[in-house]
Structures are given as C-alpha cells and as structure tokens.
Steps between C-alpha positions, in 0.01 A plus 500: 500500500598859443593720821634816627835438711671785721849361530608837646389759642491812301303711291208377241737341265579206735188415412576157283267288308635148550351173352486268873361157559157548583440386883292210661278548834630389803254374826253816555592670167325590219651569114318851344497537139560876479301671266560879645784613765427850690826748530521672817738792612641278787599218189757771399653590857539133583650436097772802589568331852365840734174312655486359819486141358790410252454125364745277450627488087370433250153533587179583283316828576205538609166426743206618327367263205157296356469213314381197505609149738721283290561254736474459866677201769307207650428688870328883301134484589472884434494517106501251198632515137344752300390743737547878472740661760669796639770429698621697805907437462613228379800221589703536130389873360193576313685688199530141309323305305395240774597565916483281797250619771393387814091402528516803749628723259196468208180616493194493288499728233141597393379423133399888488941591585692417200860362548617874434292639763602196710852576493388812707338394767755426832723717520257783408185436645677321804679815556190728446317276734749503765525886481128563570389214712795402725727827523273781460168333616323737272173509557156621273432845494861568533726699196818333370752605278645247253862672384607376191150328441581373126734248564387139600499575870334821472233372222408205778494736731277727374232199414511368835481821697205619299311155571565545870325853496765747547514806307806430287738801348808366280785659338666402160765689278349477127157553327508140455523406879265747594242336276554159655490626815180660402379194408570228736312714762678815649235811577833727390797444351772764554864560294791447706714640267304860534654779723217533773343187430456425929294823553251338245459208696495705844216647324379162364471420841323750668792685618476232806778289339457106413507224719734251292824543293578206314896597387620307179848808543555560856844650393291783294202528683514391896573845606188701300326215600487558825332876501229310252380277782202572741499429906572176568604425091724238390763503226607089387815489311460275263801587225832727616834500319710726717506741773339793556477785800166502719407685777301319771279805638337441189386181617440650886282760392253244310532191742614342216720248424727376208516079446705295297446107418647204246200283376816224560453588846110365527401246769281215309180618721542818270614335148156295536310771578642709179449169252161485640417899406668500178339139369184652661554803269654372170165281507248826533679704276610755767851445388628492169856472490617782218779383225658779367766318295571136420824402378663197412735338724794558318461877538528481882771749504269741346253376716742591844601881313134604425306343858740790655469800283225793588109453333419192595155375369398138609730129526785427257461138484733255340356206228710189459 
C-alpha cells in the first residue's frame, strides 16, 4: 500500500510517499480502508518535531480518517467488515491507504457524512466539544466568540454552539470565511484582519462583553481577548504558536479566567461523552463537517503549507 513516512523531522518536504507492506490486525485491532485523511495544524508541529509528543521514526501522520472496516481480529465485537467509520487516532497513521486501529479508536460514520466530511470529525468536533461543554461549561442564553471560526475547529464550533442555544459571534479573515461562517450558524461574523474589528463585537454584544472566547491564536489574540469578556467570562485556548504579553487585571476586573487543554489529555468518561454528542449530531444534521479542499495524498506537503496559512475556509482532507 501507498503511505506517507516522516523519517525526519523537518519541514513539509519530509513528507515521503513510500510504497509499505500493507499491515494485518493484531488481538483487539481493526484494519480501516482509508478513503479520506483530515490535516490538522498539530500534524505539522509534531512532523517538524516542536509538539509535546514526538513519535518514534518513521511513523505515518495522522489521527483523523473514515473509511470503511477491511478486516478486523477474532476477539472485535464492536464493528464488522464493511462498515463506515471515523476513527479517533489511530495505531499506524491515517494518511495511508489502509491503518491499523484499535476497536476503541472507530466509530460509526453516518450514511448522511461522506468519507471527506468524515475525515473531519475528531480532532475538530472533539475539540469544539471539549471547549464548550467541559472547559467553558457554556451554557444557553450565553454569547460566545468563535476566533478564527472558518477553519475545521472553528466551523464545528460554530454548529455545535448554535445547537446548544448560545448566541454565537465568529471572526474570519476573507469574504470567503465570512460567508461560511455565515452559514454554518453564527448571528455575526466579524473581520479580524480590520483595524477596530473588537469594538464591533463589544457592540455586538451589548457593550456587556461575551461570556466565552474560544482562541484558535492565543499568541495574537489572548491579550484583546481579555477586555472582550463579560463578569465571570471565560477565554479557552484552543490554538497558540508563541508567546505573547498579558496583563492579569484584565482578568481581575471581569472575574474571568483564561484555560488551556489538549483533547490528548481527555479522561475516557469525557471521550465517551464527546463520541456520543457528535454521533448524536452527525445523525440529525446539526453538524456537517465542512471540506474546503481535498487533495490527493501525494500532495501532503502542500497539504501541511496551506492548513497553516491565513483564510482558512473548511477541512483539507487527504484521498488515497
């Protein structure tokens, strides 16, 4: 089968497509024919060796991916051959033609999701979930603000947070965003990239200030975000690729408070409860994963360059 190796660490071009044997489930595994592979920013930091987790090389990148079983060992009760999955990481690195996962690590992918949108689901929605049930505890009625709302994350998050009845204000950087944005459910959608843009949503907001930040650029935004929030708000930093200079009486003034997370970092009683709300939601139509671009696997380099440049508008998903 046809993969993408990382045999150093480095920039895109380490990304290699190599011809390897294709593998063979071992006791509680499952084989996934991958028809889609999602790209997410933290593929790149771990490919140039600056995340927290560095794997051993060669590896495969990649967690996000749907497909369909292939085959599955004597003790998986879970799934059979033929059904339609998402996985949720994976044991050999979804951007192949074929990868090894554990029966944990699939889920059913609903006939209305197509592979594309499939290969967005985990890492996106998981994180959206995360950020508005179990670190900000938003709550109906309240106001969130969804930074950099056109990307996977923000898309998801966007959906999710307009389901739960919040009022929902995002922020993108092109026409093309803002549309999206628009689209998947945000009241207002606001232009980062405008001088002045944070007195519009102070305004937005009754002048009271909103209740949730969900950050996609701490290291541009944290410390504006912090006069944006109301009493008792909440910014979750979800995305951050450097420092940046705060000052705390911001948060003192408001009650407020500034949170950080990994979705790596999730107990299970919290991974089933986000499976459980996306499935729930993929099947009702109250999230539709957004594809901006799908590329073939051989252009994962391109793939790593473009999921990092400004104007993001929906998934890049790889196709085998």
């Amino acid at each position: 089968m046809k993969a993408i190796l990382v045999r150093e660490f480095g920039g895109p071009e380490v990304l290699k497509l190599e011809e390897v044997p294709t593998p063979k489930p071992a006791a509680g595994q499952v084989l996934v024919r991958i028809h889609a592979a999602g790209v997410n920013p933290y593929d790149t930091y771990m490919r140039a060796g600056t995340y927290a987790i560095k794997p051993p090389l060669p590896y495969t990148p990649g967690s996000d991916a749907a497909g369909v079983i292939e085959a599955i060992s004597a003790d998986v009760k879970k799934v059979k051959p033929g059904d339609r999955v998402y996985t949720a990481k994976t044991v050999t690195g979804a951007y192949a033609q074929y990868a090894l996962a554990l029966e944990e690590q699939v889920h059913p992918l609903p006939e209305r999701i197509s592979f594309g949108q499939g290969a967005g689901v985990w890492v996106p929605y998981g994180t959206a979930y995360h950020a508005l049930h179990h670190a900000a505890l938003a709550q109906a009625s309240e106001t969130v603000l969804v930074h950099g709302a056109s990307g996977g994350v923000g898309s998801g998050a966007v959906q999710m947070a307009r389901a739960m009845g919040l009022t929902v204000l995002g922020t993108a950087g092109t026409q093309k965003g803002a549309d999206l944005v628009k689209r998947e459910g945000a009241h207002q959608v606001f232009d980062h990239s405008k001088a002045g843009y944070q007195e519009e949503i102070m305004k937005a907001a009754g002048g009271r200030g909103v209740d949730v930040i969900l950050e996609m650029l701490a290291n541009v935004n944290l410390s504006a975000d912090l006069k944006l929030l109301a009493t008792n708000g909440r910014v979750i930093i979800i995305g951050n690729r450097g420092e940046i200079t705060i000052n705390p009486r911001d948060l003192m003034l408001r009650r407020a408070s500034a949170r950080g997370f990994t979705l790596w970092a999730i107990t299970p009683a919290e991974e089933a409860q986000i499976h459980a709300g996306i499935i729930a939601g993929l099947e009702d139509g109250t999230l539709r994963p957004v594809v901006g671009k799908e590329l073939p696997l051989a252009e994962a380099t391109r793939a790593h360059r473009e999921i990092l440049e400004p104007g993001a508008s929906g998934k890049i998903v790889l196709v085998p």
